[in-house]
C-alpha positions in Angstrom: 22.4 8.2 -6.8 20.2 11.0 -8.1 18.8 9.2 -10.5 17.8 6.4 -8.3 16.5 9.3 -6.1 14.1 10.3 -8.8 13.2 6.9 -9.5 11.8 6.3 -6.4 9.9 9.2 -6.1 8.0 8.4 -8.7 7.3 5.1 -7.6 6.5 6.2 -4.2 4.0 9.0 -5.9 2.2 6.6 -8.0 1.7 4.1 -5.3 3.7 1.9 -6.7 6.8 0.7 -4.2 9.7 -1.5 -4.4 8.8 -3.9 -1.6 11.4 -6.0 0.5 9.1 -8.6 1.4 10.4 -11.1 4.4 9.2 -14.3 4.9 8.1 -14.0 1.4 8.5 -18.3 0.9 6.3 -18.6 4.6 2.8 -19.4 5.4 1.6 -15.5 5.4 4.4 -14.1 3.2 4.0 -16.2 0.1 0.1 -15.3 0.0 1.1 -11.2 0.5 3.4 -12.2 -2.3 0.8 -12.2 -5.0 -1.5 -9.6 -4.1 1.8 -6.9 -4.1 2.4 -8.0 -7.7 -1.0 -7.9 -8.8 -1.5 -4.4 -7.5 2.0 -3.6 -9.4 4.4 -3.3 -7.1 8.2 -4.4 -7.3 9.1 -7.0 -4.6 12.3 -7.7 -3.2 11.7 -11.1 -1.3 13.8 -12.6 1.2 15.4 -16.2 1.0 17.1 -18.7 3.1 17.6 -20.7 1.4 18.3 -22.0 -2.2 15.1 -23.5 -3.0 13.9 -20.5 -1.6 15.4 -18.2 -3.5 14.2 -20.2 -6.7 10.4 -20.3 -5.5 10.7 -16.5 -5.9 13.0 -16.4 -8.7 10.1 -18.1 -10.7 7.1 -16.2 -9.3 8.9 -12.8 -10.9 11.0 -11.9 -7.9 14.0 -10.6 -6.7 15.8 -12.1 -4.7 17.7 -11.3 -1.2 19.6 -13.6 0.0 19.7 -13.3 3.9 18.5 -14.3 7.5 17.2 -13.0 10.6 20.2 -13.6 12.5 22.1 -11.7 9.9 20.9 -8.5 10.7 23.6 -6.6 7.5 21.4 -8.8 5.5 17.9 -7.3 7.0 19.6 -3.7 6.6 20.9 -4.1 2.9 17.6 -5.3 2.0 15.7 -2.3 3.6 18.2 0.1 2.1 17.4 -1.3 -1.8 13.5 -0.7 -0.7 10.7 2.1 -1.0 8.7 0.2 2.2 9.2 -3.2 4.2 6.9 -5.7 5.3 8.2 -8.1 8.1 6.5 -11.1 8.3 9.4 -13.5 8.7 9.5 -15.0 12.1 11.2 -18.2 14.1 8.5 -20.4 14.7 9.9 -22.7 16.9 7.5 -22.3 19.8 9.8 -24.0 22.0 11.5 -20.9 22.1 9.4 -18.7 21.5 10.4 -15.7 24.2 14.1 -15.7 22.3 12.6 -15.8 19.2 10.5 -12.5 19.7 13.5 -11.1 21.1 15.3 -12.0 17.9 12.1 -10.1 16.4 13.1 -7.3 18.1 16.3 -6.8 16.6 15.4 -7.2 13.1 13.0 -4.4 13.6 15.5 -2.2 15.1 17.9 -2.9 12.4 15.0 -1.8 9.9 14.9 1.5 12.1 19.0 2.2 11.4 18.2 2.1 7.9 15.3 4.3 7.8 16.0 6.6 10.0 15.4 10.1 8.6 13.1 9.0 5.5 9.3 8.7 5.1 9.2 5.0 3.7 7.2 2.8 5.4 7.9 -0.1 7.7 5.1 -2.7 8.4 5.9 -4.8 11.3 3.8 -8.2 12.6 2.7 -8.9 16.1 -0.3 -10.2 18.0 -3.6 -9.4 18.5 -3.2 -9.9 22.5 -1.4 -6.5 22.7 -4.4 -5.1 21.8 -6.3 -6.4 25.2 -6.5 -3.9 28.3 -5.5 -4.8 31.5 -8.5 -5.1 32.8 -9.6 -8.0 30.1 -12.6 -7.7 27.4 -11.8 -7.5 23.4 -9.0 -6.6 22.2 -8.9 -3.0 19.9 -6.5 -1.6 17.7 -6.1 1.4 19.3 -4.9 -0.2 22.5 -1.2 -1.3 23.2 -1.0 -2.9 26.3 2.6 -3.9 27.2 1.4 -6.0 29.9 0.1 -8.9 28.0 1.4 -12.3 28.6 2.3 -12.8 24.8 5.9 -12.1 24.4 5.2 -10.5 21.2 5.0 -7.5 22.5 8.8 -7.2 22.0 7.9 -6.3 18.6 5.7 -3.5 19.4 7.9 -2.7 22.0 10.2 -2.2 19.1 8.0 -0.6 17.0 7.1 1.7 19.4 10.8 3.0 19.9 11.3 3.7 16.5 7.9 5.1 15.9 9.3 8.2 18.8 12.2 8.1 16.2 9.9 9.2 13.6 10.1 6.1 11.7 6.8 5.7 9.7 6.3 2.3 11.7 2.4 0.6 11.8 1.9 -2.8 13.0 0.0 -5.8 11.6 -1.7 -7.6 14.9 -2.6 -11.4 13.6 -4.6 -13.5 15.4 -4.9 -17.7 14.6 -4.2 -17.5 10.7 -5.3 -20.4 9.0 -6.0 -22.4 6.0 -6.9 -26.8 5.8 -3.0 -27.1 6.3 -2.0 -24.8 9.6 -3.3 -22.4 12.6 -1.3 -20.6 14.7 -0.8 -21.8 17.6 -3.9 -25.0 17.1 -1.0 -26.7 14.7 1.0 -26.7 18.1 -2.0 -27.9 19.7 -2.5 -30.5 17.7 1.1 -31.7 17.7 0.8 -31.9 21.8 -2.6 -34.1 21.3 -0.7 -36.5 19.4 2.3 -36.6 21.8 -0.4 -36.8 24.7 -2.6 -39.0 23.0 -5.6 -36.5 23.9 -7.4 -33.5 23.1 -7.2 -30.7 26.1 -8.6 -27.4 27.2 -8.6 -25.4 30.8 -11.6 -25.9 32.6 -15.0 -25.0 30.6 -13.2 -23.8 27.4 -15.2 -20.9 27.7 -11.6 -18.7 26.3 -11.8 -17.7 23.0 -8.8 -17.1 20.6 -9.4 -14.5 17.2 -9.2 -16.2 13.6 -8.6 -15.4 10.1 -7.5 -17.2 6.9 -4.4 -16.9 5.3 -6.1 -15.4 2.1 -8.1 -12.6 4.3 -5.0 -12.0 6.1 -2.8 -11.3 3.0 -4.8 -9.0 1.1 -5.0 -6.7 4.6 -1.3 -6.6 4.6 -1.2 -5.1 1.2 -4.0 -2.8 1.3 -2.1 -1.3 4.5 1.5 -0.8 3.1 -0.1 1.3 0.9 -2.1 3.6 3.3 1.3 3.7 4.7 0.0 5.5 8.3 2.9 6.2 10.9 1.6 4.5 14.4 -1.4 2.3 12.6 -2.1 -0.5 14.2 -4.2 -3.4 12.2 -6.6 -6.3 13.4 -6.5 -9.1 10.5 -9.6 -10.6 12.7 -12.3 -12.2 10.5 -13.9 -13.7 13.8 -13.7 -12.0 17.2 -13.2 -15.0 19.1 -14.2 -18.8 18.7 -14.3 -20.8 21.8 -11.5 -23.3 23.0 -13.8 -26.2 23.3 -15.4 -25.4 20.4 -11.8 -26.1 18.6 -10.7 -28.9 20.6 -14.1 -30.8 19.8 -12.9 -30.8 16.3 -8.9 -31.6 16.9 -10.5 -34.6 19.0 -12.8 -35.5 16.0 -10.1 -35.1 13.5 -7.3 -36.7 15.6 -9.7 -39.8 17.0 -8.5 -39.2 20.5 -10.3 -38.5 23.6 -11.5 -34.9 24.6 -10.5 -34.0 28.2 -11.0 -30.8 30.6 -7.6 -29.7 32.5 -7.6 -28.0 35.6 -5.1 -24.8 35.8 -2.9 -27.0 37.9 -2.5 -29.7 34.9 -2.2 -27.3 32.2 1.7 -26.9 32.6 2.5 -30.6 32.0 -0.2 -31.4 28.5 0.8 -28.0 27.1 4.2 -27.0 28.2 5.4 -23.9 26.4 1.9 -23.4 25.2 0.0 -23.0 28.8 0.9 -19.3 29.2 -1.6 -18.9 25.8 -3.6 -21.5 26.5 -6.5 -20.4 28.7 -6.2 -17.3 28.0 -9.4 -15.3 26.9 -8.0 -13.3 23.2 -11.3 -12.0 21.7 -10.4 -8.9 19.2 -11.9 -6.8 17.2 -11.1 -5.6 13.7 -14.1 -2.6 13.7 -11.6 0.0 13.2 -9.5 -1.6 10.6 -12.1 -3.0 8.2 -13.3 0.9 8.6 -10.3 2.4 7.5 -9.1 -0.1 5.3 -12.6 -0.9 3.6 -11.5 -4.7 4.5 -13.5 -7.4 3.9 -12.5 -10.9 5.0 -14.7 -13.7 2.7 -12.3 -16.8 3.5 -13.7 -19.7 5.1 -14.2 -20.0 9.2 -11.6 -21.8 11.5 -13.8 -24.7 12.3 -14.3 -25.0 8.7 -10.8 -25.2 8.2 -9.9 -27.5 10.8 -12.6 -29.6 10.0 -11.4 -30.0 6.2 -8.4 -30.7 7.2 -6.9 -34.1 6.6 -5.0 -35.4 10.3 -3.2 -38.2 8.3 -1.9 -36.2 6.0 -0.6 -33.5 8.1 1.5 -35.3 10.9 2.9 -32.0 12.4 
């Protein structure tokens, strides 16, 4: 025990941590994956599964075997780390409220294990919370528990164990993309198919916050290390790209018609996804690339989507 004591003191002092990584096999997660190692750290990552676990077994990694609804598995994996970060999320959308509920409890069994110590927990939510009540961009130093995205169970979360004094900071993502997915616009463009056209609310004028995968990955890195109780971090390489804007290129993409929706007909094309859907997200990421000396250099959304080959990706 002493010695292990020891051992991760000097990790911890030379900035070099034994990571438990989750979602280190997803979309985000398996990007962070690389930049940890490069910058020497240890990672612990966290599998479902067993092709999973070897993916990580061959990249140099060890392996947890575990899942967010076993929540001894979350703790035993943050009791064999120096600092967490929790990417791992359900993303069925079709359930998307119970799913950031589910969120929740991982993050508060995190909190059991490192309650008392000063090891880091980096936590994932949306860039939404970060809009005030009254509208305009979102900023990092706003939490606004109000927001329609039901992420905010997460920061709700956080929060609680951050007045624990659990060294908590939160990761706010906004559409995180690459030629193969986007957020939410991957759901999008499964309902265009199932609709058989490409819709937006009114004028389109509502702009959702973008950056890719690669940008995204190397911020999550750079802020476990700065390890700041209560930071909160915009991985927002463009403040806000219109919704027409995006569906002009699904349509394009997709060969399918591009059509306005009243707020009425939104409910019935989008289902699950209306309550985002219209909703004007613009963020900012000022503060973090100033603290973090961030700098995304991926390629744009439209870019993306516009590379991206429809037949290939049916989902």
């Amino acid at each position: 025990m002493i010695e292990s004591m020891i051992s991760r003191s000097k990790r911890i002092w030379r900035y070099i941590m034994r990571i438990f990584l989750t979602g280190a096999t997803g979309f985000i997660g398996s990007r962070i994956l690389p930049e940890l190692l490069a910058a020497g750290h240890e990672v612990l990552g966290l599998a479902r599964s067993e092709d999973g676990a070897r993916a990580l077994a061959e990249a140099g990694v060890r392996v947890h075997r575990g899942s967010l609804e076993d929540l001894a598995s979350m703790r035993s994996g943050a009791e064999e780390a120096d600092a967490i970060i929790h990417t791992a999320f359900d993303h069925d959308f079709s359930r998307f409220v119970e799913n950031c509920e589910k969120d929740r409890k991982v993050i508060s069994a995190f909190g059991e294990v490192l309650k008392g110590s000063s090891r880091p927990l980096l936590i994932t939510s949306g860039t939404g919370i970060g809009i005030p009540d009254e509208g305009g961009i979102g900023l990092e130093s706003v939490v606004n528990f109000n927001h329609p995205n039901p992420r905010i169970a997460s920061e709700q979360a956080g929060q609680v164990l951050l007045e624990q004094g659990i060294n908590v900071s939160v990761m706010r993502l906004p559409q995180v993309h690459d030629t193969s997915r986007q957020g939410l616009i991957t759901s999008w463009i499964a309902i265009a198919r199932t609709q058989g056209k490409v819709a937006f609310v009114g004028e389109g004028a509502n702009r959702w916050p973008a950056a890719h995968v690669g940008d995204v990955a190397r911020l999550y890195a750079l802020a476990i290390t700065r390890s700041e109780p209560g930071a909160r971090y915009h991985a927002v390489a463009e403040e806000g790209v219109p919704a027409r804007a995006i569906a002009q290129v699904l349509a394009d993409g997709l060969d399918l018609p591009l059509v306005s929706l009243s707020r009425h007909e939104m409910q019935d094309y989008f289902g699950w996804l209306a309550m985002l859907a219209s909703e004007d997200m613009p963020a900012s990421s000022a503060r973090t690339r100033e603290i973090t000396g961030w700098v995304p250099t991926g390629p744009d959304l439209l870019t993306d989507l516009k590379a991206m080959n429809y037949a290939a990706n049916p989902l």
